[in-house]
Structures are given as structure tokens and as C-alpha cells.
C-alpha positions in Angstrom: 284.7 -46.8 75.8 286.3 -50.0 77.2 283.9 -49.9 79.7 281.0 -49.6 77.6 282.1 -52.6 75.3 282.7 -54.6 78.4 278.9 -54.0 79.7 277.6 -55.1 76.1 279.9 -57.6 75.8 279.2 -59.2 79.3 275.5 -59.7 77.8 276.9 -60.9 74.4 279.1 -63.4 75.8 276.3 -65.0 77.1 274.9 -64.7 74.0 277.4 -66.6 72.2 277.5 -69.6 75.0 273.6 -69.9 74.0 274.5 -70.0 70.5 276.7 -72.4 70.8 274.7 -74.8 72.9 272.1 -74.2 69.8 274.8 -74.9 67.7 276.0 -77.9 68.9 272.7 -79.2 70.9 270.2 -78.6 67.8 272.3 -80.7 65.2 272.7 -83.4 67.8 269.1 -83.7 68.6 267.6 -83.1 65.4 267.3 -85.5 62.4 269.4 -83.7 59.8 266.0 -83.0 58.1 264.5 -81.3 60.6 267.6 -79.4 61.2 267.4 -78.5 57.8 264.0 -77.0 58.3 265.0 -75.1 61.1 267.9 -73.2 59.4 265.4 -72.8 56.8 263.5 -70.6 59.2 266.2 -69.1 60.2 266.9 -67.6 56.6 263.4 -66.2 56.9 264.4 -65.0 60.3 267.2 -63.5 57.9 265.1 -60.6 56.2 262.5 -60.2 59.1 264.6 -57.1 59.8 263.4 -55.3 57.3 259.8 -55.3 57.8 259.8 -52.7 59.9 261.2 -50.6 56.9 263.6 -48.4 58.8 261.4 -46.9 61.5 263.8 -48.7 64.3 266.9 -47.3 62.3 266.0 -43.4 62.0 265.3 -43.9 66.1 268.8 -45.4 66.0 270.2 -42.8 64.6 268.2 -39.7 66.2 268.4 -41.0 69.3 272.2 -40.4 70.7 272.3 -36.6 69.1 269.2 -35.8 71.8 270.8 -35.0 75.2 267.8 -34.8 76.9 266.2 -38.5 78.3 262.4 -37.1 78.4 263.3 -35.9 75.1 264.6 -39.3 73.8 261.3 -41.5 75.7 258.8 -39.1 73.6 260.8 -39.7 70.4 261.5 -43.5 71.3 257.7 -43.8 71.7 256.6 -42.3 68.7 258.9 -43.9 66.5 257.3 -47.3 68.4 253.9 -46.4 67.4 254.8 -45.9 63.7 256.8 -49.4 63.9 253.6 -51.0 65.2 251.7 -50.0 62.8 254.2 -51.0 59.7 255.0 -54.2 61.6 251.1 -54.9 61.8 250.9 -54.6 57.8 253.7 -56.8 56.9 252.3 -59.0 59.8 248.6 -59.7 58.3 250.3 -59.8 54.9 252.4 -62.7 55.3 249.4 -64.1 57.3 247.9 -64.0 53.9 250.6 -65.5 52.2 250.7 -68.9 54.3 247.0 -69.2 54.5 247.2 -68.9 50.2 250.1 -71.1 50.4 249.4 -73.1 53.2 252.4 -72.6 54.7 252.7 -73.6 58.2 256.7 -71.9 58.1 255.3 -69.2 56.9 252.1 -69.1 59.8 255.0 -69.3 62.1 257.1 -66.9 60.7 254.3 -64.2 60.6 253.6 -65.2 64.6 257.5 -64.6 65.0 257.5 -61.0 63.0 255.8 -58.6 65.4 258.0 -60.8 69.1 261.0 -59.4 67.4 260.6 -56.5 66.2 259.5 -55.3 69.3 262.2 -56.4 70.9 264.8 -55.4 68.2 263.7 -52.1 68.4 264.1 -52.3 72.7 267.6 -53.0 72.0 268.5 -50.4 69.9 266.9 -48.1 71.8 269.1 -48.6 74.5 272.1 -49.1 72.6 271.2 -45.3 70.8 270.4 -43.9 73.7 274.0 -45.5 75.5 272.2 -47.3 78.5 274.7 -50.0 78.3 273.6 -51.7 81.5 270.0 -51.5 80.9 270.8 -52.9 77.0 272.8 -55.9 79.6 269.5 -56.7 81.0 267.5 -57.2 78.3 270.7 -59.5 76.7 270.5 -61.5 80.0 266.7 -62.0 80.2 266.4 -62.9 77.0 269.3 -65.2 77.1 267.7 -66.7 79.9 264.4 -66.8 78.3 266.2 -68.5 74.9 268.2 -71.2 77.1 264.4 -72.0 78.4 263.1 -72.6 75.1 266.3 -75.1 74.2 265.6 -77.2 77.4 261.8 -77.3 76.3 263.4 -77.9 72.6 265.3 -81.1 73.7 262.1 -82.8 75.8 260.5 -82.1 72.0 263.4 -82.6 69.7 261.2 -81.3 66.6 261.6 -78.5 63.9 258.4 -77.4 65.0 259.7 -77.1 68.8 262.9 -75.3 67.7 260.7 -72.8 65.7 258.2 -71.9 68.7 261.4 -71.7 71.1 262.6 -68.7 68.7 258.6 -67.4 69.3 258.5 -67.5 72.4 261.7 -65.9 73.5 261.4 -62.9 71.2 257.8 -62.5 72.8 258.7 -62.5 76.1 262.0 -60.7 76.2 260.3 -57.8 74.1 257.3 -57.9 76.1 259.3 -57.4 79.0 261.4 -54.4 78.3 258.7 -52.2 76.3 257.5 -51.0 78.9 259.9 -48.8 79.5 259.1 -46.7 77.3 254.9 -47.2 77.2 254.8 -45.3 80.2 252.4 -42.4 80.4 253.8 -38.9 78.5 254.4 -37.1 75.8 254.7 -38.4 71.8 257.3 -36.9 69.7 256.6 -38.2 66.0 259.7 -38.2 63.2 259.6 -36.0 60.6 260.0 -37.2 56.9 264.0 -36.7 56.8 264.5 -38.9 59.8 262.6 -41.7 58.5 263.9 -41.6 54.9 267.4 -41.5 56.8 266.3 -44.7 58.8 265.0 -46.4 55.3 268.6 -45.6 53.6 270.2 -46.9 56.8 267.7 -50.6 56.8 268.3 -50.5 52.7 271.8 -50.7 53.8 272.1 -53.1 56.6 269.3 -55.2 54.1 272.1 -55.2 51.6 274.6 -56.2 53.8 272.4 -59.0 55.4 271.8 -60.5 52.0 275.5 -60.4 51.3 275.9 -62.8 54.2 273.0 -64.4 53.7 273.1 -65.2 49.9 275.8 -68.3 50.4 272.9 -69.9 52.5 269.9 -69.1 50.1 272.8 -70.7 47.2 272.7 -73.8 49.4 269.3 -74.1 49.7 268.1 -73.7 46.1 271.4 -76.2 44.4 272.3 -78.3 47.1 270.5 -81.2 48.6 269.2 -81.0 52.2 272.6 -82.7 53.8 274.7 -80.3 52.1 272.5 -77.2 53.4 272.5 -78.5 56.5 276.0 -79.0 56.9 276.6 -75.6 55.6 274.4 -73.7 57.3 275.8 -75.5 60.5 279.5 -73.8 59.3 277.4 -70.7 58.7 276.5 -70.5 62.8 279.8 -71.0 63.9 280.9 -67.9 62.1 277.8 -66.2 64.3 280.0 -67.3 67.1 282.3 -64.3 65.9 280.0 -61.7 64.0 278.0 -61.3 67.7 280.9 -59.7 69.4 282.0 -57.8 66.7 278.7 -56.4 66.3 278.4 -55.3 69.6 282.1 -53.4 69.6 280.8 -51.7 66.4 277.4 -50.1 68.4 279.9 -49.1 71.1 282.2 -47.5 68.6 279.3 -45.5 66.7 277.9 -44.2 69.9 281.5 -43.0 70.6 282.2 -41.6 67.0 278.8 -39.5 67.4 280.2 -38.1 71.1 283.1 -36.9 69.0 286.1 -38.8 70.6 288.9 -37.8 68.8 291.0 -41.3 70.5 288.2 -43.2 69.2 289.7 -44.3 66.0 293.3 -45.5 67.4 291.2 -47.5 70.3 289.3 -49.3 67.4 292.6 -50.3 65.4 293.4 -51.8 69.0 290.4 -53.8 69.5 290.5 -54.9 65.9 293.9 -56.3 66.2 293.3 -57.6 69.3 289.8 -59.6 68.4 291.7 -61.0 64.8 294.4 -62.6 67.2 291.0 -64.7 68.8 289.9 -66.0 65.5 292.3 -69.0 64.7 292.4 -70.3 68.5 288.7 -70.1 68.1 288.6 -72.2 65.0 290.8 -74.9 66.2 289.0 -75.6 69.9 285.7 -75.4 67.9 287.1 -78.3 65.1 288.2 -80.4 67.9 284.4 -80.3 69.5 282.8 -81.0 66.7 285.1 -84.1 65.9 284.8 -85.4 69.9 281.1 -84.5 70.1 279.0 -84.0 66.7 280.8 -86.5 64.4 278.2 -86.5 62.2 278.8 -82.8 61.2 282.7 -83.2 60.5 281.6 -82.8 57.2 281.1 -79.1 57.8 284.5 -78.1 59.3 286.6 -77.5 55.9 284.1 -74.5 55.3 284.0 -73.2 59.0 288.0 -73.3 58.1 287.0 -71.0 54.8 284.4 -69.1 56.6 286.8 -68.2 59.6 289.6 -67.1 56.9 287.2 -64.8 55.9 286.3 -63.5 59.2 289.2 -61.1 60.0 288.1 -58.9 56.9 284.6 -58.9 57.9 285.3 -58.2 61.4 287.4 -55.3 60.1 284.8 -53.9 58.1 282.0 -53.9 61.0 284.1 -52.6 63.0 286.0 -50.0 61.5 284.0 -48.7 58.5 280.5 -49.3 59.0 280.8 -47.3 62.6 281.6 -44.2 61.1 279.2 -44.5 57.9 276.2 -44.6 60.8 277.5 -41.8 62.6 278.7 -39.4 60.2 275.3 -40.5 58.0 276.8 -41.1 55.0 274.4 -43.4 53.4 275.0 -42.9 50.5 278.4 -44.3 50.8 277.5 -47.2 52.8 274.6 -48.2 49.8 277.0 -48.2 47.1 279.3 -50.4 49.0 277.1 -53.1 49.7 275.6 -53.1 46.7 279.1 -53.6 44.9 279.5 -56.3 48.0 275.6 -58.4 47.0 276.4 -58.1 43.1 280.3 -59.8 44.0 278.4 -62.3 46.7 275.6 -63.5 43.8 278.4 -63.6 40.8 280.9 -65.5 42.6 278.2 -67.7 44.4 276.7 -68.7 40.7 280.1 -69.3 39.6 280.6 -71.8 42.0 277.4 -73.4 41.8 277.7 -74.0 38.3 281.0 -74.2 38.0 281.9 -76.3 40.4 279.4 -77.3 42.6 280.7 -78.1 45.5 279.9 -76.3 48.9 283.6 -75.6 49.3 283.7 -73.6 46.3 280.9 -72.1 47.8 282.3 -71.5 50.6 285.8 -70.1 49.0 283.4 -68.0 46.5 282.4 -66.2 49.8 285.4 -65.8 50.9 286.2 -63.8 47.8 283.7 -61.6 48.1 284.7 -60.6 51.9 287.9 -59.3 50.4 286.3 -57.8 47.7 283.9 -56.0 49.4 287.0 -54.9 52.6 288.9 -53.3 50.1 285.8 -51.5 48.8 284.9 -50.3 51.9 288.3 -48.9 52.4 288.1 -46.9 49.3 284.8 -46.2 49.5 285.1 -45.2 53.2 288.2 -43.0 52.5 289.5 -44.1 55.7 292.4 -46.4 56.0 294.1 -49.0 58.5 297.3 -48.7 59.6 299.6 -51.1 58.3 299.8 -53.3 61.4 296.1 -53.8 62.0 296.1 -54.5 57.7 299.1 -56.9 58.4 296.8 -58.6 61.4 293.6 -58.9 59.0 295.7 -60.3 56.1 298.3 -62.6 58.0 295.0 -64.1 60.2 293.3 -64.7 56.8 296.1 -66.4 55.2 297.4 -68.8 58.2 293.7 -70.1 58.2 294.0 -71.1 55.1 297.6 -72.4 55.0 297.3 -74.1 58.1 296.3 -78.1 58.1 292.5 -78.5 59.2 
């Protein structure tokens, strides 16, 4: 398994040094309004996920039980065709939409839809299917394709530019690695079951996306543009930690499905292991943003909040929703996120119009991380030992007791 998060990781890593060039490279370049726009993309880049309306999940999760690879081409291939044609759909719909609206975020938006679904669904596909170095690949090519688009972005320092590197990237990374499975052959469609069970699973992951996206759409609606901007800045520096963890969590469902019975002590260790990264992470980050983006020192007191919350989040994608996946108990996984948006959205008001500050946005989210952990670990039925527990808590607490 070690070696298996290592390949993904590898890719990842690179990953996270192109997010954080965008991270720090886009605010620096960009007028905070046109940053602003940007991230306001970005929260429609938010819910394109779901407009493939779970066909790229049920493949996810039929994939890694078929043992057999010409089996698992023909199946990949007709779960593509279906996603085509619901992609296509919600495509010419919001096409629709912007021309009614005239909307050019919206024009680009529907240009960006059918780029990345096509290559979301690539990497799943090789994550389901356990091709860890092929999955590297595609990480690395796109990557490379991404870092492309920011030098073009900083000849062009526009919202605009920044927008059209996102298209392009997704386009040609996807592009790329389809064609792996568009060679000639045989077409295995789903049957009902396997797509409902890939719509419960994308209802799911859409209610867990909107519990960490709903801080940002709070932002957006109360706040003035500075205030998103510098919170949706703190937002992307958690995305510095969420990528990795992400990434152990596909390596640990694949492993749960293949039955591993060391599985579950070998996760405790990487949790405890990745908390320990969080607060040195937080501190080298504050320091860069003082030396190099002064402008945005504005934002670190909620990265501070943000990263106190990320030890329970972490814990929960790595830990619980692995086995929810594998063992298929959607039903489960539903009702905790839906207890986890309803928390997000009542707390989130509260602080809105209680206090309206975007700290007490950013502590209202923190709330509802530890609300929704120790859901999940009822829910799940499946508890920590009391040294990873004492890792997630003591992590949580020291960011917050420590000086900024």
C-alpha cells in the first residue's frame, strides 16, 4: 500500500507545487478584482462534478471488483459513452443559460464542463482500476500542461487568461489519456443498480463538496469583493492539504476492497503521521505570505482557523469515507453529509448575521468539521484509536492556542 500511495503521491506532490505557484502567483499578478473573479469561477468549477450525475462514480466503484483488464476496458468504455452523452446535455444547457443571461463566466464555464469531465473520469479510471503509475502520468502531463497555462497567465495577467488556462489544461490532459480506453473492442454498458449506486455515491461526494464549499458561496453573497478574495485565498491554502489526503484515501479504498485485513492499522499510521505535517505547514506558509504577498496578510488568521480544522477533516477522508466507498454503504455516507451541509449552512448564517466578520466565518467552519468528525465516527461505527484521536485533537487545539 505504501508503495501505491507513494506513486500517487509522487504525481500529487507535483500537484500541490502547481497549486501553490497558483496560489501565490495568481494573487500577486492579479488586481484583487480580477482575482475575485477567478475564484468566482472556481466555485462554479466547484459543482461541475456533478454533471455527470454519477456515471464516473458507479465506474469507480465497479471497476476494482472486475479482475479481468479486457473486462474492465469494455465496462470503462461504456460507462464513457453514457458520460458523454449526460455531459453533452448539461453542456448545451448551460450554453443556454449564458446566452439568456449573457454570461460570458458562464460561456466559459460550459466550454470548461465537457475538458474535465473527460479527464476526471480518466483519472478515476485508473485509480479504480489500481494503475497507479499510469494514474502518475496523467498527474504529471497535466501538471505540466497546467504550469503552461500559468506562464501564458502571467504574459496576460487577466481573469479571463486565468479562466482559459483552467480550459485548456483540462482539454488537453483529457484528450490525451482517453484514448486508452477508445481503442477498438467490445462495449459493456451498466445496468440500472450500478448507476443508481454511482448517483448515491456523486449525491454524496455533492454533499460533501458543498459542505466545503458553502463558507466560500457565504463569502461571496455577504462579503464585499476584498473580503472574498482574501478568503477564498485562505480557502486554497487548505487545498495545499486536502490534495494529499485525497489521494491516500483512493489508495486506501482500493486496498479495503482487496480485503487487507492490515489495512486499517496502516491508515491510523498515515493519519497520525500526515496531522504531525499540518502545523509546520501552516507556519512556513504564514512566513511566505508575509515576505512575498503582503497584500494578502489579511488572510492568514483564517488559514490559521482553516488549518485547525484540518486534522479532523483529514481524519475523516481518510479513515471513514474509504470504507463507506468500498463496503457501499451509501446510505450511511448520505446521512452524514447531510447532517455535515445542514451544520455548515446554520453555523455559516450565524456568523454572517451574527457577527459578520470572515473570522467568525471562518471559526463557524471550523465547528462544523468537528461536528460532522464525530458524526462520521458514530455514523461509521468505526472508531480511532486513542492516539491517532489524541493527534487529531492536540493538532487542532495547538493551532489555535499558538500565536499567529
Amino acid at each position: 500500500m505504501i508503495k501505491d500511495i507513494l506513486k500517487v503521491s509522487t504525481a500529487d506532490i507535483i500537484s500541490i507545487f502547481v497549486l501553490i505557484i497558483i496560489g501565490f502567483i495568481y494573487p500577486k499578478i492579479l488586481t484583487i478584482e480580477d482575482y475575485a473573479i477567478y475564484k468566482t469561477f472556481a466555485l462554479l468549477v466547484g459543482i461541475t462534478g456533478i454533471l455527470h450525475f454519477g456515471v464516473s462514480d458507479a465506474m469507480h466503484l465497479e471497476l476494482p471488483r472486475l479482475s479481468n483488464e479486457s473486462e474492465r476496458i469494455a465496462a470503462a468504455k461504456g460507462y464513457f459513452i453514457i458520460a458523454v452523452l449526460v455531459v453533452a446535455a448539461t453542456t448545451i444547457l448551460t450554453v443556454v443559460l449564458a446566452i439568456v443571461y449573457q454570461s460570458t463566466l458562464l460561456l466559459l464555464w460550459s466550454i470548461y464542463i465537457p475538458g474535465f469531465h473527460i479527464l476526471h473520469f480518466m483519472r478515476l479510471y485508473y485509480r479504480a482500476i489500481g494503475s497507479f503509475t499510469q494514474y502518475g502520468k496523467l498527474q504529471s502531463g497535466s501538471n505540466i500542461a497546467r504550469s503552461v497555462a500559468v506562464v501564458g497567465v502571467m504574459s496576460y495577467p487577466t481573469a479571463v487568461a486565468a479562466i482559459l488556462g483552467e480550459i485548456f489544461y483540462t482539454w488537453i490532459s483529457g484528450l490525451v489519456a482517453v484514448k486508452h480506453i477508445l481503442a477498438r473492442g467490445k462495449v459493456s454498458y451498466p445496468n440500472f443498480r450500478q448507476l443508481y449506486l454511482g448517483f448515491a455515491l456523486m449525491v454524496s461526494n455533492t454533499l460533501l463538496t458543498m459542505f466545503l464549499t458553502t463558507d466560500r458561496y457565504m463569502a461571496k453573497i455577504f462579503y464585499q469583493d476584498y473580503q472574498f478574495a482574501m478568503y477564498a485565498f485562505a480557502v486554497s491554502m487548505l487545498g495545499i492539504l486536502i490534495i494529499p489526503a485525497n489521494s491516500i484515501s483512493f489508495v486506501i479504498y482500493i486496498n479495503i476492497i482487496k480485503n487487507k485485513e492490515s489495512i486499517i492499522i496502516r491508515s491510523l499510521q498515515l493519519l497520525k503521521t500526515y496531522q504531525l505535517l499540518i502545523i509546520p505547514t501552516y507556519y512556513i506558509l504564514s512566513k511566505i505570505i508575509e515576505i512575498y504577498l503582503p497584500k494578502y496578510q489579511n488572510a492568514i488568521p483564517s488559514i490559521k482557523i482553516l488549518f485547525a480544522a484540518a486534522p479532523m477533516l483529514i481524519a475523516t477522508i481518510i479513515f471513514y469515507i474509504p470504507e463507506y466507498k468500498a463496503t457501499q454503504k451509501m446510505k450511511e455516507y448520505t446521512i452524514a453529509t447531510t447532517i455535515g451541509i445542514l451544520t455548515v449552512i446554520l453555523t455559516n448564517l450565524y456568523a454572517v448575521f451574527v457577527y459578520h466578520t470572515i473570522l467568525s466565518l471562518a471559526y463557524a467552519t471550523l465547528i462544523s468539521m468537528f461536528i460532522y468528525f464525530i458524526v462520521n465516527s458514530l455514523i461509521a461505527r468505526r472508531h480511532m484509536d486513542k492516539y491517532t484521536l489524541a493527534t487529531t485533537m492536540v493538532s487542532t487545539v495547538l493551532l489555535l492556542w499558538l500565536p499567529i
